[in-house]
C-alpha positions, 0 to 999 in steps of 0.5 A: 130798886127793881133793876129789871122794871128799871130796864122795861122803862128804858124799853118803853121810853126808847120805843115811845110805845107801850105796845112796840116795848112789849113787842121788843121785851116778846112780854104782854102789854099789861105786863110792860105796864104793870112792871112800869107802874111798880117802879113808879110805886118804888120810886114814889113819881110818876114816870110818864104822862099817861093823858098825852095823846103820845107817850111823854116823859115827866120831869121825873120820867126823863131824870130815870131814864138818864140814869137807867141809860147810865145803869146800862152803860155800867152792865155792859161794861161790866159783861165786856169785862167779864168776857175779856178775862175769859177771852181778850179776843171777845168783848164788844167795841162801840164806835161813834160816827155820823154818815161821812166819817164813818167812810173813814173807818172802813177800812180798819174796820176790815182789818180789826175784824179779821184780827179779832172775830169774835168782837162785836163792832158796833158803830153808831150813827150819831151827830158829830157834835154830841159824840164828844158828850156821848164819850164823857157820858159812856155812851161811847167808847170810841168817836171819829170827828172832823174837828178837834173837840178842846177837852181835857177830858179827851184824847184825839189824834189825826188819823187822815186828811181829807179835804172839801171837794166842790162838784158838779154835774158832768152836764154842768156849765162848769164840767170842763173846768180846772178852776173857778172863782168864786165870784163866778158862783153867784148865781149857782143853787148850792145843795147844802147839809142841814147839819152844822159844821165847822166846814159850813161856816168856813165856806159861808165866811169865804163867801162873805169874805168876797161878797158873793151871795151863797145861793143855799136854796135846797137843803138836804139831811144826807150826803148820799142825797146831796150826791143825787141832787148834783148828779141830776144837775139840780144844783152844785155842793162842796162835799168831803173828798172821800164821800166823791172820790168813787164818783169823781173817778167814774165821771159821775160827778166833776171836781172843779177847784176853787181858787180862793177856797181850800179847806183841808179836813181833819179827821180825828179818832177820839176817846176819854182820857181818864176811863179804863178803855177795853181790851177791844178799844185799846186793840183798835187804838192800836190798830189804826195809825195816826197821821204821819205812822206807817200802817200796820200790818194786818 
């Protein structure tokens, strides 16, 4: 097989554009589709469907790219393997993790640096719910979730815990609050994140539990814009502690307890059970303390 054609159609397919996939190859247009067309040739299938206003896969199209994915995850191992036996301070580490856990590991991420320069660290921001997948596949080599993923195929260890902080508006009615109930948040617009968590459902389920209507009239795709809506008095949240410590601290946003609702979160740093890690995952492994360790020195 043509593993460099092979490589041009996992461009075009990531870019969704013949001519962005050229721009990101520095090659021509018609060279990218030429070099598409003979891996088409080769493979006797029509990779992609050409009468479509936008670019889109075939049957046969998305079964390549799943496998030039794998093909990729397989060269860059083997470079990292390469480089480690020349240097067991050079490789590259690739750490999945969605907007809120990714505070986590800032941290170790300092630290891991300073140790090891010369590892590329790479972190990528990915739905909670599919880093375990991504792990089994190779996509990862390290993931950091809020909840344990029940897999044999898996390792995971609890590496702190945070909790779920309910905040308000310095302006709010609720600002100068120790405690509420949650019969008296009837009547509050929660800004919600229109992610699914296990936290959310546990919220939803106290709510049911008590007979208090959760208000969820806003949804909003990001922590940080949650965090805006709150500030601006649009409504109130239940957010990780961590992603509000600073702006708790600052008085920007107020933490009110809720009496009937405290719910602790886990955060766990995960990786395969079965595959060889790398030089610079194990060193990161390592690095980072589970809960209940003393840290390491760095």
């Amino acid at each position: 097989m043509d593993y460099a054609a092979l490589k041009v159609f996992l461009t075009v397919a990531g870019q969704r554009s013949f001519s962005r996939a050229a721009e990101k190859l520095r090659r021509t247009q018609p060279a990218v589709s030429l070099a598409v067309q003979r891996l088409e040739r080769e493979l006797g299938e029509k990779l992609i469907d050409r009468s479509a206003k936008d670019l889109l896969l075939t049957d046969a199209g998305r079964i390549v790219l799943d496998y030039a994915r794998r093909f990729e995850n397989l060269e860059r191992e083997l470079a990292n393997a390469l480089a480690e036996l020349r240097d067991n301070s050079a490789g590259q580490l690739t750490i999945g993790a969605n907007e809120s856990t990714t505070l986590y590991l800032l941290q170790h991420i300092v630290r891991y640096r300073r140790l090891y320069p010369r590892v590329k660290v790479e972190v990528r921001r990915s739905l909670s719910s599919r880093i375990p997948a991504q792990l089994l596949d190779g996509d990862l080599e390290l993931g950091v979730i809020s909840y344990d993923p029940q897999s044999d195929g898996l390792v995971s260890r609890v590496i702190y815990t945070d909790r779920l902080a309910f905040v308000v508006s310095p302006e709010h009615r609720l600002a100068g609050r120790k405690t509420v109930s949650i019969s008296e948040l009837g009547m509050e617009t929660f800004i919600a994140h229109n992610v699914v968590s296990p936290y959310r459902e546990i919220v939803l389920r106290a709510f049911e539990r008590h007979k208090v209507r959760l208000n969820m009239d806003v949804e909003m795709p990001t922590v940080e814009t949650i965090r805006k809506m709150v500030q601006r008095n649009e409504g109130v949240a239940f957010l990780p502690r961590m992603c509000v410590e600073q702006e708790i601290e600052q008085g920007i946003l107020c933490e009110v307890k809720v009496e009937e609702l405290s719910v602790e979160r886990k955060i766990r740093l995960v990786y395969p059970a079965r595959r060889v890690l790398s030089h610079a995952a194990r060193a990161f492994l390592e690095l980072v303390p589970g809960e209940g360790s003393p840290p390491r020195q760095g």
